[in-house]
Residue, then its C-alpha position, 0 to 999 in steps of 0.5 A: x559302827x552302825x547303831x542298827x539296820x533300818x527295819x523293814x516293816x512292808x507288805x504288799x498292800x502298804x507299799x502300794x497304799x503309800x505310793x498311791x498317797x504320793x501319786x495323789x499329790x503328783x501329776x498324772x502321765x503315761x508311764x513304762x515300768x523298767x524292764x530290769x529291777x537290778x542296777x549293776x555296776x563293776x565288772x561284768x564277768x566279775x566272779x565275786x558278786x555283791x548286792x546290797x539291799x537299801x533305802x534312799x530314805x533310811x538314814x543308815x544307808x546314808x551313812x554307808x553311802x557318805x562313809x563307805x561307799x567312796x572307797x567300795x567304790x574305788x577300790x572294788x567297783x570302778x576297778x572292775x574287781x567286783x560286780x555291784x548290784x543295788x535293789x531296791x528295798x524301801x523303808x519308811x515313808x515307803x512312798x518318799x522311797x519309791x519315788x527316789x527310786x524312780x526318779x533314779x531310774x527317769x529317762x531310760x537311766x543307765x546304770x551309771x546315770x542311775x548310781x549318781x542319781x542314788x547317790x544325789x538322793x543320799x545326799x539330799x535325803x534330810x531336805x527331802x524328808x525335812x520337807x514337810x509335806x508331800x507337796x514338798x518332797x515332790x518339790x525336792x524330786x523335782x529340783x533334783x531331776x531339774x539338776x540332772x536334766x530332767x523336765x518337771x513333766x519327766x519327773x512327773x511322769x517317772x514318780x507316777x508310774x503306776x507299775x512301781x509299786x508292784x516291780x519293787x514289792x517283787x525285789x523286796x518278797x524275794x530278798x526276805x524269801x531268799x535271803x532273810x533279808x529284814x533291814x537295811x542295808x543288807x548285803x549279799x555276796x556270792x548269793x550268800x548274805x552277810x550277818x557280821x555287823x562290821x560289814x556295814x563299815x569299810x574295814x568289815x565289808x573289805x574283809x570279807x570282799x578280800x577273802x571271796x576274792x582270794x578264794x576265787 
C-alpha cells in the first residue's frame, strides 16, 4: 500500500512562476505547445477507459510505475483490453514536472514514444530531484533526451517552450473541477474517478478494471 497520495498544492500563478524559474536556467528557443495535452495508449475503441492523473516528480507515482504499471500494462493496455490515458498533474518542485513532461512530449513524440519516455523519467526521478540545483536537473533532462536521441538544443528548446505552463494548468483546473482531483496518482475510469485506496496497488485497480470490463 501507498502511504498517501502526493497533495497538489497548484495554482495558476505558481505554476507559471515555477516554470519560468526553470526556464531562466535554460536556454531559450523557439517553441510550438502540443496540440493535444492527452497521451492515450490501448485500444482505441476500448469501452472501458482509464485516466490516471500523475507527477513525474511525485514519488508515489513512482512507485505505482516501478510496481504496478508493468503488469497494467501487460495484462490491460498492450492487449487492447482498455483505452490508457495519462494527464498531466505536476506536484512539487512543479517546475522540475513540467519540464519532464515536456521533455516526454520533445520532438513531435507519439504516444508510445511519450509512455517510454515518462517511464525513463520515474525511473531517474531521485537523480534528477537529487541534483542539487536547476543547473543540474537541466543537466539530467538533457542526459536523458541525449539517451532517447534528442540533441541538447531540442531538449533546449522543448523544456522552454513558454506555452507550457498554461496547457498544463488547463489539464490540472479541469481534473480538480470535474473530477475532485486533490493528489497524485488519481484515477479515473469510465469518466467515474476512483476514491478506494487499494487502487493504487494491482490487485485494487484489477479489480475494479474487471468489474467495468464485465459490466460492459
Amino acid at each position: 500500500m501507498f502511504a498517501t497520495r502526493r497533495t497538489i498544492l497548484l495554482s495558476t500563478g505558481l505554476l507559471a512562476t515555477g516554470a519560468t524559474a526553470l526556464l531562466s536556467a535554460c536556454q531559450q528557443g523557439d517553441a510550438t505547445a502540443s496540440n493535444s495535452s492527452d497521451m492515450t495508449i490501448g485500444g482505441a475503441n476500448a469501452r472501458v477507459h482509464l485516466i490516471e492523473y500523475a507527477s513525474v516528480t511525485c514519488s508515489h507515482c513512482r512507485e505505482f510505475h516501478e510496481t504496478v504499471w508493468p503488469r497494467l500494462r501487460e495484462n490491460y493496455i498492450d492487449n487492447n483490453r482498455i483505452k490508457f490515458t495519462f494527464r498531466e498533474f505536476p506536484t512539487p518542485p512543479a517546475p522540475v514536472a513540467v519540464a519532464g513532461f515536456q521533455l516526454a512530449r520533445c520532438g513531435g513524440a507519439d504516444a508510445q514514444t511519450y509512455f517510454t519516455r515518462i517511464e525513463v523519467l520515474f525511473t531517474q526521478q531521485q537523480n534528477i530531484l537529487g541534483s542539487g540545483s536547476m543547473q543540474g536537473v537541466r543537466d539530467a533532462l538533457i542526459d536523458i533526451g541525449r539517451a532517447a536521441g534528442l540533441s541538447e538544443e531540442q531538449v533546449a528548446t522543448c523544456i522552454s517552450d513558454q506555452a507550457a505552463p498554461a496547457r498544463i494548468q488547463a489539464v490540472v483546473q479541469e481534473g480538480m473541477d470535474r473530477f475532485n482531483i486533490s493528489g497524485t496518482p488519481s484515477f479515473v475510469l469510465n469518466d467515474r474517478p476512483l476514491t478506494d485506496p487499494s487502487v493504487v496497488t494491482y490487485e485494487g485497480l484489477s479489480a475494479a478494471l474487471d468489474a467495468a470490463l464485465a459490466a460492459r
